[in-house]
PDB file of N, CA, C and O in Angstrom:
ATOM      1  N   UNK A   1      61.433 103.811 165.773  1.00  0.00           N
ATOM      2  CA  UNK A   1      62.862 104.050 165.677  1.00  0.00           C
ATOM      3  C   UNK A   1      63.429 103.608 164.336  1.00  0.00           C
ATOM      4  O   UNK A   1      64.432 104.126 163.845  1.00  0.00           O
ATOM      5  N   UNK A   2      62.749 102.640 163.779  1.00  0.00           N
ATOM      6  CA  UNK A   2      63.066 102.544 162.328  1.00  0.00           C
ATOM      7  C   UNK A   2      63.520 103.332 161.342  1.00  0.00           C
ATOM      8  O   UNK A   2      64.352 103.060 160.476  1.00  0.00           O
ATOM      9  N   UNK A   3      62.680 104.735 161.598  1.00  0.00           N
ATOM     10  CA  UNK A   3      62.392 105.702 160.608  1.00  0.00           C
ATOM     11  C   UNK A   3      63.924 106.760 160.934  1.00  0.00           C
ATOM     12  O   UNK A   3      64.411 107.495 160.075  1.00  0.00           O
ATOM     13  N   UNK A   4      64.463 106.604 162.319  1.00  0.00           N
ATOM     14  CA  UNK A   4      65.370 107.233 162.606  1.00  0.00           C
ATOM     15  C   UNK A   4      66.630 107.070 161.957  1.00  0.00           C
ATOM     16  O   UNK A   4      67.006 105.915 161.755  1.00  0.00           O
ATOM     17  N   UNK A   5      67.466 108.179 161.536  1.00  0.00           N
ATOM     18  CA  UNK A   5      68.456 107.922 160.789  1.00  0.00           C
ATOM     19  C   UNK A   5      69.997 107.722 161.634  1.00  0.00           C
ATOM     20  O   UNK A   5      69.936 108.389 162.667  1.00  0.00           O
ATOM     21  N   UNK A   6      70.896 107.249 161.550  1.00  0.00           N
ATOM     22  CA  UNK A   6      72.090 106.440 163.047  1.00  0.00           C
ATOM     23  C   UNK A   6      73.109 107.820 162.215  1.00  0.00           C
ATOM     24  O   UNK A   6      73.441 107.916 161.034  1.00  0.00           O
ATOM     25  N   UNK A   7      73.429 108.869 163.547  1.00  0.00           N
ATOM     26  CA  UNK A   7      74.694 109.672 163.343  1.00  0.00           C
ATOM     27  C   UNK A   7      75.321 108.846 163.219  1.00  0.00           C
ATOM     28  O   UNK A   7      75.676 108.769 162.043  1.00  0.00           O
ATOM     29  N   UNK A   8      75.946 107.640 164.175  1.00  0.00           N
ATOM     30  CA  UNK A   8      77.549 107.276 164.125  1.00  0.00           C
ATOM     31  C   UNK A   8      77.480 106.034 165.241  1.00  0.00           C
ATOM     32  O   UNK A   8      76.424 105.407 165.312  1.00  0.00           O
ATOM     33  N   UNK A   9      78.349 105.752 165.919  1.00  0.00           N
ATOM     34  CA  UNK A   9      78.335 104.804 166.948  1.00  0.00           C
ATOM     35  C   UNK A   9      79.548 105.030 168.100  1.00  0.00           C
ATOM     36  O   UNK A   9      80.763 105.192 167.987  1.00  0.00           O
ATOM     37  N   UNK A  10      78.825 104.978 169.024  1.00  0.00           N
ATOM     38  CA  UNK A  10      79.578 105.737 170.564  1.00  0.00           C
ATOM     39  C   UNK A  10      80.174 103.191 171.055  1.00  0.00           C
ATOM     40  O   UNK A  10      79.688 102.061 171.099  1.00  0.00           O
ATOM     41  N   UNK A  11      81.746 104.162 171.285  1.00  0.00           N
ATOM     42  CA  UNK A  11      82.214 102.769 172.186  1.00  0.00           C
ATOM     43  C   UNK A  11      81.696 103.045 173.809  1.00  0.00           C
ATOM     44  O   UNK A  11      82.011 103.945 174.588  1.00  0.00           O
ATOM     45  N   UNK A  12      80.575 101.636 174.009  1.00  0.00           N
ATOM     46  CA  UNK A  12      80.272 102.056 175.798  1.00  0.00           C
ATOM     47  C   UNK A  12      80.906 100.813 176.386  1.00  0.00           C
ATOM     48  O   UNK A  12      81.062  99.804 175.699  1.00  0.00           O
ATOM     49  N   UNK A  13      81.349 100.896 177.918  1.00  0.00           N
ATOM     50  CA  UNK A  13      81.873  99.977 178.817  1.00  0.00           C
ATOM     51  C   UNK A  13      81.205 100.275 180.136  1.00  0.00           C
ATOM     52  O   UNK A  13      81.550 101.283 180.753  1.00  0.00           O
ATOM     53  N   UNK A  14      80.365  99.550 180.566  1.00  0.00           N
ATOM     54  CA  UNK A  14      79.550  99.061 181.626  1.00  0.00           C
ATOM     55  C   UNK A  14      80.087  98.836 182.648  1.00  0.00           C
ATOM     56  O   UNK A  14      80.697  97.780 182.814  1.00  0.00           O
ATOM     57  N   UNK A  15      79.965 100.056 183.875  1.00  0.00           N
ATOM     58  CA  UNK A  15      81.295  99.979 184.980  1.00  0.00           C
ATOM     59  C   UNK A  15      80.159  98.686 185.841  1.00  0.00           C
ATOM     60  O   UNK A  15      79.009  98.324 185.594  1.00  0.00           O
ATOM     61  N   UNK A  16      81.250  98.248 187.000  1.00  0.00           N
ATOM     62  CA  UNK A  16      80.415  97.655 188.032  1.00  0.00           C
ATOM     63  C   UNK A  16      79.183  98.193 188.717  1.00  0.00           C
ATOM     64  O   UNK A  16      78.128  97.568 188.834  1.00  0.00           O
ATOM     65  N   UNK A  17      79.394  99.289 189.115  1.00  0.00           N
ATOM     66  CA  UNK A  17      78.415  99.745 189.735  1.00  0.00           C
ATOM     67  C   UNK A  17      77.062 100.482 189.268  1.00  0.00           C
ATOM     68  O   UNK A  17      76.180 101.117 189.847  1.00  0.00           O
ATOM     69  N   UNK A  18      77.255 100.192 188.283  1.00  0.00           N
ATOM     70  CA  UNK A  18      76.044 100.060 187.041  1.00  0.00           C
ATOM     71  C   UNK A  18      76.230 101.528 186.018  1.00  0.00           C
ATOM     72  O   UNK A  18      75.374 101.764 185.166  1.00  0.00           O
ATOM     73  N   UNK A  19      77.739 102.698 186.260  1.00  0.00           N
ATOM     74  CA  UNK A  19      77.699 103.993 185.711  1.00  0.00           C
ATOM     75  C   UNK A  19      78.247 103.012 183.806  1.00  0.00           C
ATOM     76  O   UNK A  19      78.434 101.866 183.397  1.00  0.00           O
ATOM     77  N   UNK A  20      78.274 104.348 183.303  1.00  0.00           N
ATOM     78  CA  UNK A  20      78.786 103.875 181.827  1.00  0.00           C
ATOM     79  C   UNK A  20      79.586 105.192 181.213  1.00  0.00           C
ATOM     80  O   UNK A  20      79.334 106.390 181.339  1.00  0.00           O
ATOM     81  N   UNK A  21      80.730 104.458 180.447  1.00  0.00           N
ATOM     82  CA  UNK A  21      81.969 105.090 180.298  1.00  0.00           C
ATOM     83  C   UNK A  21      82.099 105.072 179.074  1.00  0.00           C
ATOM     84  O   UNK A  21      81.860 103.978 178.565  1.00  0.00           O
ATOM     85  N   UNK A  22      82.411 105.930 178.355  1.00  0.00           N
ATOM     86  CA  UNK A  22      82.773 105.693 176.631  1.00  0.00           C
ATOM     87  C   UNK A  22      83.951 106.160 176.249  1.00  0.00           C
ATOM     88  O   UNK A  22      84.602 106.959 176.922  1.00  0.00           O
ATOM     89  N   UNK A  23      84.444 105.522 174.725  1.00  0.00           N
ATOM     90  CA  UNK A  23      85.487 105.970 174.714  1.00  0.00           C
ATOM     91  C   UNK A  23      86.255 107.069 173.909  1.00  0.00           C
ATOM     92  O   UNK A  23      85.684 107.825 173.122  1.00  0.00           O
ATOM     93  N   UNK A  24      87.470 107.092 174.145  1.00  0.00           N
ATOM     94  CA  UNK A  24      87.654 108.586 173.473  1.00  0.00           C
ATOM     95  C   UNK A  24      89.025 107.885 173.370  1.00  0.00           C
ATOM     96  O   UNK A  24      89.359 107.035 174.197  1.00  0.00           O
ATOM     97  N   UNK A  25      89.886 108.289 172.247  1.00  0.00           N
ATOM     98  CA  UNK A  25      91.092 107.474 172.011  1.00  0.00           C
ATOM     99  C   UNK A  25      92.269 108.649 172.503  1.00  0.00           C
ATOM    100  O   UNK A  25      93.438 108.332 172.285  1.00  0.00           O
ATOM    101  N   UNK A  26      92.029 109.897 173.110  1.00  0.00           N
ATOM    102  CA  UNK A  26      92.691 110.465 172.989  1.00  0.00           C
ATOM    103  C   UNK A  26      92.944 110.316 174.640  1.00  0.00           C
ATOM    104  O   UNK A  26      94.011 110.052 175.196  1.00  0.00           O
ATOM    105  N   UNK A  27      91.524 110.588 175.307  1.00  0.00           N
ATOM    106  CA  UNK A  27      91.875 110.710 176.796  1.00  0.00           C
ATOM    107  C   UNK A  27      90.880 109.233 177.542  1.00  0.00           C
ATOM    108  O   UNK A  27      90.146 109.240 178.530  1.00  0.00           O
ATOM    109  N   UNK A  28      91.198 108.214 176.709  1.00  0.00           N
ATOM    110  CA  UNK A  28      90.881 106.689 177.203  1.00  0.00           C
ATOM    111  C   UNK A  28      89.401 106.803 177.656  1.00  0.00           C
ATOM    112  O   UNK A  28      88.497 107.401 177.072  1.00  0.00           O
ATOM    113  N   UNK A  29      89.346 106.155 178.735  1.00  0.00           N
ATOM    114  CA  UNK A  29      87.381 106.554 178.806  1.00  0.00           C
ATOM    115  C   UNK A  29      86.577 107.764 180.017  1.00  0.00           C
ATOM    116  O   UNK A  29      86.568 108.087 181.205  1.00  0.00           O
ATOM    117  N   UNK A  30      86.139 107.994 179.052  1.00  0.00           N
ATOM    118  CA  UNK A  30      85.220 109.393 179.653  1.00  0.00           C
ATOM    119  C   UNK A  30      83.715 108.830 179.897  1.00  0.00           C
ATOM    120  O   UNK A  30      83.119 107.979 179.237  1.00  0.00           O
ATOM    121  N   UNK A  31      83.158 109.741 181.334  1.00  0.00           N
ATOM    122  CA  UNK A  31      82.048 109.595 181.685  1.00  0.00           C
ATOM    123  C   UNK A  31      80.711 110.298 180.362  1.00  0.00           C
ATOM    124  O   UNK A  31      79.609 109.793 180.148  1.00  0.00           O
ATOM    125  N   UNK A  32      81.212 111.373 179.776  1.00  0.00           N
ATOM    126  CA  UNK A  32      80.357 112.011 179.467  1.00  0.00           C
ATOM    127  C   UNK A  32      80.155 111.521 177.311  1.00  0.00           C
ATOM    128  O   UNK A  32      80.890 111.585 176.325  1.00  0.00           O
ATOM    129  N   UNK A  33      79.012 111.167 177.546  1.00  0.00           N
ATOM    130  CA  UNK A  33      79.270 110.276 175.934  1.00  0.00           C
ATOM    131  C   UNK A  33      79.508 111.822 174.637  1.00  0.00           C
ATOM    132  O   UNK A  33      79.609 111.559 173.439  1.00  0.00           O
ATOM    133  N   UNK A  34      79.569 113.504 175.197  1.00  0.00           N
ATOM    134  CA  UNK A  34      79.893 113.543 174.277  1.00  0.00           C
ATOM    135  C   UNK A  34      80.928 114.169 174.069  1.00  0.00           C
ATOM    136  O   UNK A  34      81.154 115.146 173.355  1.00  0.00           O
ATOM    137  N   UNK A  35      81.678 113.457 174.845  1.00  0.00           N
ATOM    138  CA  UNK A  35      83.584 113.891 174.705  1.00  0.00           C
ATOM    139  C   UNK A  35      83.834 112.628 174.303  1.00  0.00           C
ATOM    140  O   UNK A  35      85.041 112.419 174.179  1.00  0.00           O
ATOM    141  N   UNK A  36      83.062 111.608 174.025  1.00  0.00           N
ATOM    142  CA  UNK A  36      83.809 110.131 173.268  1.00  0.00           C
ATOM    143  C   UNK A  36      83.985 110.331 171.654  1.00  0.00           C
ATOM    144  O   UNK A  36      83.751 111.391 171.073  1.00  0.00           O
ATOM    145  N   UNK A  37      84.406 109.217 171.079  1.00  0.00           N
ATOM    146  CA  UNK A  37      84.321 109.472 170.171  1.00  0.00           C
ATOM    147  C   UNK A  37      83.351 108.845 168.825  1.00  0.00           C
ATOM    148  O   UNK A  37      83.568 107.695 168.444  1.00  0.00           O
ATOM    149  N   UNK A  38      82.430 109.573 168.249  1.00  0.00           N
ATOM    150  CA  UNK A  38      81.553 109.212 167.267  1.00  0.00           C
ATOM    151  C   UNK A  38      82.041 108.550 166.044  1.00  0.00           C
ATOM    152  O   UNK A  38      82.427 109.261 165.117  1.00  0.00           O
ATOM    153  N   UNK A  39      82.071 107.116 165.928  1.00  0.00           N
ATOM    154  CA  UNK A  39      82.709 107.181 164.629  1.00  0.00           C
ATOM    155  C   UNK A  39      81.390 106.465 163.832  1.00  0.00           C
ATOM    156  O   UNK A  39      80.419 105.795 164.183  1.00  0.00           O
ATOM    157  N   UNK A  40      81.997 107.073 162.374  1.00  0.00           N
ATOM    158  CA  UNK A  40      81.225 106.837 161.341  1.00  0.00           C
ATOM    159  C   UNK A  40      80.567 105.641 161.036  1.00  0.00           C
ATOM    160  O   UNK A  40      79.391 105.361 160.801  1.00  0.00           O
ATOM    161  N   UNK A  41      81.969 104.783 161.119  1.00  0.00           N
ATOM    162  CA  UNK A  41      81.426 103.791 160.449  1.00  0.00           C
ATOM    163  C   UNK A  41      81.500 102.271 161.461  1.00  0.00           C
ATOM    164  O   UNK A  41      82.589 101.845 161.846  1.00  0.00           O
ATOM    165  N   UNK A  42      80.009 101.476 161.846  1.00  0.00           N
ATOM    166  CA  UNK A  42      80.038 100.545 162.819  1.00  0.00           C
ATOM    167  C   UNK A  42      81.091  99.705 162.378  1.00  0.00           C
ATOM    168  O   UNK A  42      81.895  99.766 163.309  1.00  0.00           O
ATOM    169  N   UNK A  43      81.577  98.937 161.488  1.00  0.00           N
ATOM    170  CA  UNK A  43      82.856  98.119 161.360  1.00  0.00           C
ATOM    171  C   UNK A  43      84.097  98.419 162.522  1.00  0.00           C
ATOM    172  O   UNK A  43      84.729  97.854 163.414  1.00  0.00           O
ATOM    173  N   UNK A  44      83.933  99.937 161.718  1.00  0.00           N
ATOM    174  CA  UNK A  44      85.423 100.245 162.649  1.00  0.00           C
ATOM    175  C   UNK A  44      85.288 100.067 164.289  1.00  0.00           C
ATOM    176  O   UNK A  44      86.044  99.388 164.984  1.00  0.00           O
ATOM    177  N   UNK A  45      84.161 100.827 164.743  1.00  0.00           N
ATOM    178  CA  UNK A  45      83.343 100.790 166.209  1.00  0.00           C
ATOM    179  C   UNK A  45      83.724  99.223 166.283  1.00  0.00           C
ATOM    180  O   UNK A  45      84.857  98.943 166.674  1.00  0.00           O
ATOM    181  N   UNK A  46      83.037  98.426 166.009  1.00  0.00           N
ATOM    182  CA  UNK A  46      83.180  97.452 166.326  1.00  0.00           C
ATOM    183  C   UNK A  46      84.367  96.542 166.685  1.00  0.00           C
ATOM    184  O   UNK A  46      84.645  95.890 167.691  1.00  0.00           O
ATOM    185  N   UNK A  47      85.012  96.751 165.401  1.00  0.00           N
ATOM    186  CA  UNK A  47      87.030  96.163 165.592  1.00  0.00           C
ATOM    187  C   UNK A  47      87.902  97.452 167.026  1.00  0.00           C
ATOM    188  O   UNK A  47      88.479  96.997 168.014  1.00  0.00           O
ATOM    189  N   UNK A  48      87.827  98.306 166.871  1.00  0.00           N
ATOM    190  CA  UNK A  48      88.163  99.046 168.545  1.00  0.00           C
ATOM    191  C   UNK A  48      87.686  98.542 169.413  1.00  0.00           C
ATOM    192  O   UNK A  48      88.399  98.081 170.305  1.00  0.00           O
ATOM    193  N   UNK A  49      85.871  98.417 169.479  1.00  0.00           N
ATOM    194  CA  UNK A  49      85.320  97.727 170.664  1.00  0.00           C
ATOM    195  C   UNK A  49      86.229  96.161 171.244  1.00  0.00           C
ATOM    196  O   UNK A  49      86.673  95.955 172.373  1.00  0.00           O
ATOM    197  N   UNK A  50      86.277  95.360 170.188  1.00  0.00           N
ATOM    198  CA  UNK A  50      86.848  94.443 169.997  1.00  0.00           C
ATOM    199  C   UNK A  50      88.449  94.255 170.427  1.00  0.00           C
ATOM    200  O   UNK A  50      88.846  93.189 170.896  1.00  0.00           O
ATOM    201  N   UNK A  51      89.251  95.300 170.239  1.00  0.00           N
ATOM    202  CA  UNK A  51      90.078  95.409 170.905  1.00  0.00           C
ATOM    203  C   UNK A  51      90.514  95.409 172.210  1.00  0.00           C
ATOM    204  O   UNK A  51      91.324  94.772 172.884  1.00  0.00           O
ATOM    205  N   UNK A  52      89.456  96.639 172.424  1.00  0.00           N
ATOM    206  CA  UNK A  52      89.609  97.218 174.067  1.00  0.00           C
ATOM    207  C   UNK A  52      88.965  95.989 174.768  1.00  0.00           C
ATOM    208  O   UNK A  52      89.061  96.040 175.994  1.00  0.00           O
ATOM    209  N   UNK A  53      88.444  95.093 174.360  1.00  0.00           N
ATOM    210  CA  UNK A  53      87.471  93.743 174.884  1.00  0.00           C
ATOM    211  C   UNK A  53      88.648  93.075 175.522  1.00  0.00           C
ATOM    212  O   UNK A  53      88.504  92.551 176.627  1.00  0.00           O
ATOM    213  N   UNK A  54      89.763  93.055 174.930  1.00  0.00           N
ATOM    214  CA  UNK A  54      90.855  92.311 174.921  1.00  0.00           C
ATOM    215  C   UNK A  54      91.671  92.514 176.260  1.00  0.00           C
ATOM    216  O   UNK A  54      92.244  91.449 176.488  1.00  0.00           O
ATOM    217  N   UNK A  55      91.866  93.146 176.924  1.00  0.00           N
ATOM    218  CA  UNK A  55      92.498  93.886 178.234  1.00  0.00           C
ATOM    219  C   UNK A  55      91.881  94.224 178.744  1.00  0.00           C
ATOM    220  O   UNK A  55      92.356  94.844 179.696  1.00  0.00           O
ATOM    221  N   UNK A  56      90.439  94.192 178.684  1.00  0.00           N
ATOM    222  CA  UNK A  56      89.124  94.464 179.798  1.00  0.00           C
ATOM    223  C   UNK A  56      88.272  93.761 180.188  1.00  0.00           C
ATOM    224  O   UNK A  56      87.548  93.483 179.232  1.00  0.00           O
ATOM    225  N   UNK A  57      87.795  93.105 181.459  1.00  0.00           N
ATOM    226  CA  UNK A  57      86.979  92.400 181.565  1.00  0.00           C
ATOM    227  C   UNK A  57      85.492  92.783 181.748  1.00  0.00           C
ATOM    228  O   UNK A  57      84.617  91.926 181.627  1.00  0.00           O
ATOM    229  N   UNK A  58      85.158  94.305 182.094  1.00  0.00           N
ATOM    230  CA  UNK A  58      83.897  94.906 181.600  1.00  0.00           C
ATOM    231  C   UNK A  58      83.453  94.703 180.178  1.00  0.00           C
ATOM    232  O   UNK A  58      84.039  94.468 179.121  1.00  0.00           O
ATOM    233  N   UNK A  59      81.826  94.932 180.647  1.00  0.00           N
ATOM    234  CA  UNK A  59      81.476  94.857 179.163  1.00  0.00           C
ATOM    235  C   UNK A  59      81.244  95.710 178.130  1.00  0.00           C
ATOM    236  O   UNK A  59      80.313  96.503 178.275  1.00  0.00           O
ATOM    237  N   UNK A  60      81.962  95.738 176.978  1.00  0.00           N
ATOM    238  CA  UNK A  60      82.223  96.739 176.260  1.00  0.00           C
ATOM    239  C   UNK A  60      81.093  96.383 174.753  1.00  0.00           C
ATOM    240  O   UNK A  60      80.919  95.382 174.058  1.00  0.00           O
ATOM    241  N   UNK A  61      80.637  97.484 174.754  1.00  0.00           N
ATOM    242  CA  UNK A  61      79.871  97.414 173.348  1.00  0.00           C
ATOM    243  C   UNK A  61      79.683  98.639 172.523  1.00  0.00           C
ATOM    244  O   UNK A  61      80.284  99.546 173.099  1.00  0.00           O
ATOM    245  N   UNK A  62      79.296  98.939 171.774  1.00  0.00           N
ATOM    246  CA  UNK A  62      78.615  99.167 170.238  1.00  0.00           C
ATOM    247  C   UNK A  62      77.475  99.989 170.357  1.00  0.00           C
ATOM    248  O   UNK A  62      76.459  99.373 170.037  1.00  0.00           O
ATOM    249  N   UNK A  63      77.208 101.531 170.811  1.00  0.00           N
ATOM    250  CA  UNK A  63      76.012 101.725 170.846  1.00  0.00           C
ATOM    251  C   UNK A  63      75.722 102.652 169.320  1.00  0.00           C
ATOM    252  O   UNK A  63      76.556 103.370 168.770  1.00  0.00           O
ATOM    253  N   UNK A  64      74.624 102.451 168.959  1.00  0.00           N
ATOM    254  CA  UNK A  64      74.165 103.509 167.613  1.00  0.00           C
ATOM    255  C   UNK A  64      73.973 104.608 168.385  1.00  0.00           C
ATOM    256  O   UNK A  64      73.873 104.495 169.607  1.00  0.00           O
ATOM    257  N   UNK A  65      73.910 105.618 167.855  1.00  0.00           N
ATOM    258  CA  UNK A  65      73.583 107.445 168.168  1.00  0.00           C
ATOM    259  C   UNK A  65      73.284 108.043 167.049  1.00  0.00           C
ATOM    260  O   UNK A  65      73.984 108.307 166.072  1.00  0.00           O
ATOM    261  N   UNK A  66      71.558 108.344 167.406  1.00  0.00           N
ATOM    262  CA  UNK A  66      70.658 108.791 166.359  1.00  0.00           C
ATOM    263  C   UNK A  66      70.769 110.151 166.120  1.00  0.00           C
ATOM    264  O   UNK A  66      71.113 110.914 167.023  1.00  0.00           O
ATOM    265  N   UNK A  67      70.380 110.741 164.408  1.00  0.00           N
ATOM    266  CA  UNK A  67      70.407 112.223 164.742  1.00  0.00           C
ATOM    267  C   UNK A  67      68.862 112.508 165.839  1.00  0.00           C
ATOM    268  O   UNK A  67      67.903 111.839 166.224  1.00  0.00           O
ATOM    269  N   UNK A  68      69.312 113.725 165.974  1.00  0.00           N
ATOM    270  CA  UNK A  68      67.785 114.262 167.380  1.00  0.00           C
ATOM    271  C   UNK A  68      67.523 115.586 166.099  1.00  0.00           C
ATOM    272  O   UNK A  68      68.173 116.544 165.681  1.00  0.00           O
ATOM    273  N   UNK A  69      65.977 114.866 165.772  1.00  0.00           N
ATOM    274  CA  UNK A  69      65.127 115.565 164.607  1.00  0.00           C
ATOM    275  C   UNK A  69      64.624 116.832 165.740  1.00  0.00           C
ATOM    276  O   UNK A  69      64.740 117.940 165.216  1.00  0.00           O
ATOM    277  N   UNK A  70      64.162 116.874 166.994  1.00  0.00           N
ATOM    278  CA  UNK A  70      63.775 117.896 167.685  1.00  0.00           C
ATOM    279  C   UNK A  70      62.114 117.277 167.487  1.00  0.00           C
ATOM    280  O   UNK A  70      61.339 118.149 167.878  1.00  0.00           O
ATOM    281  N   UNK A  71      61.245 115.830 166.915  1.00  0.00           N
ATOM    282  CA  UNK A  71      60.175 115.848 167.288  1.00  0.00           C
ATOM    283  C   UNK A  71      59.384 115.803 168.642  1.00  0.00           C
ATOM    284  O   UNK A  71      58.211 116.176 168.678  1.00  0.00           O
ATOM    285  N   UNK A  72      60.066 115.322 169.803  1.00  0.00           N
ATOM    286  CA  UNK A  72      59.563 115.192 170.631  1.00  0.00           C
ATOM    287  C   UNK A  72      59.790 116.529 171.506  1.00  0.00           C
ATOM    288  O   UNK A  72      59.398 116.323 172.655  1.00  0.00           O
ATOM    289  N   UNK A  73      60.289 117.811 171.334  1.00  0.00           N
ATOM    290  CA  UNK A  73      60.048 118.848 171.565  1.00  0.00           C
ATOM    291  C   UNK A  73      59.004 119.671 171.096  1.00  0.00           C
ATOM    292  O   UNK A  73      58.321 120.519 171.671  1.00  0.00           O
ATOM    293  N   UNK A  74      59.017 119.203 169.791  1.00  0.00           N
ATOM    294  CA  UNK A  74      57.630 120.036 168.832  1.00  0.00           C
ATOM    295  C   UNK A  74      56.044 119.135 169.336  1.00  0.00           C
ATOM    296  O   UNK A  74      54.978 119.750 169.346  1.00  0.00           O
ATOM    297  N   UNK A  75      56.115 117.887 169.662  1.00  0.00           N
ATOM    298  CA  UNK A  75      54.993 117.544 170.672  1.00  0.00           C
ATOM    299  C   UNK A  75      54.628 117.741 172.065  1.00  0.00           C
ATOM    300  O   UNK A  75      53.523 117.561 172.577  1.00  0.00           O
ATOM    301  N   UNK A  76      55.740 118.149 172.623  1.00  0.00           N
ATOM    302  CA  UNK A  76      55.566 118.763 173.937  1.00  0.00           C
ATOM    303  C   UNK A  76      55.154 120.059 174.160  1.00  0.00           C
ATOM    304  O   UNK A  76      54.563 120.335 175.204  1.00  0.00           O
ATOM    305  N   UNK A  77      55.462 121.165 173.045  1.00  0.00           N
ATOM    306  CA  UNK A  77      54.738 122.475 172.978  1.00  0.00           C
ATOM    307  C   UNK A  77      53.477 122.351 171.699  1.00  0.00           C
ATOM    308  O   UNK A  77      52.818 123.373 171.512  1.00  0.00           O
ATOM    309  N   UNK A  78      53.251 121.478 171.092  1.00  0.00           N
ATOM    310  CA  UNK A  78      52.078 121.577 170.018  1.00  0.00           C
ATOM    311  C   UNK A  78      50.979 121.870 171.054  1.00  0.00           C
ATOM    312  O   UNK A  78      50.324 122.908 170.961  1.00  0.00           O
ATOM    313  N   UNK A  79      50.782 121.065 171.948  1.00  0.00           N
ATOM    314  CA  UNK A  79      49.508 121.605 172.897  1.00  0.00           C
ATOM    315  C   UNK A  79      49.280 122.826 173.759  1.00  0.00           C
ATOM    316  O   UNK A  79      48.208 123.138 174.277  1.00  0.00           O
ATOM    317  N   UNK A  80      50.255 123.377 173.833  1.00  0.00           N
ATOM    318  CA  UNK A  80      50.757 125.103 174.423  1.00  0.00           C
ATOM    319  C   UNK A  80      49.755 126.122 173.403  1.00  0.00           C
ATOM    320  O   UNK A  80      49.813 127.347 173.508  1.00  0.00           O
TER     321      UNK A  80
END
């Protein structure tokens, strides 16, 4: 995973019942991570995360989101 290059960083919040919610500033938090919102740069991710920490007692974090090179598709048909 080293070699992988980070699109951006998704805000996640860890419901009770073990689902996960991300966020989207427009329509607050969404189930589906890709109606949240990707932002560029982890600082910022982080100071929002940090915010929303503030009025929430779930746990809210910081995830990276890699680009998808498509290798592990090209190894699943190389043997085809």
């Amino acid at each position: 995973m080293a070699d992988e290059e980070i699109a951006g960083y998704l805000i996640r919040r860890e419901l009770e019942n073990g689902d996960d919610e991300f966020w989207n500033p427009t329509e607050k938090w969404v189930s589906d991570p890709g109606d949240s919102e990707l932002y560029e740069d982890e600082d910022e991710a982080n100071a929002v995360a940090d915010l929303l920490s503030e009025n929430d007692s779930l746990v809210i974090t910081v995830e990276e989101v890699y680009f998808d090179d498509g290798e592990e598709e090209d190894e699943a048909t190389d043997g085809e």
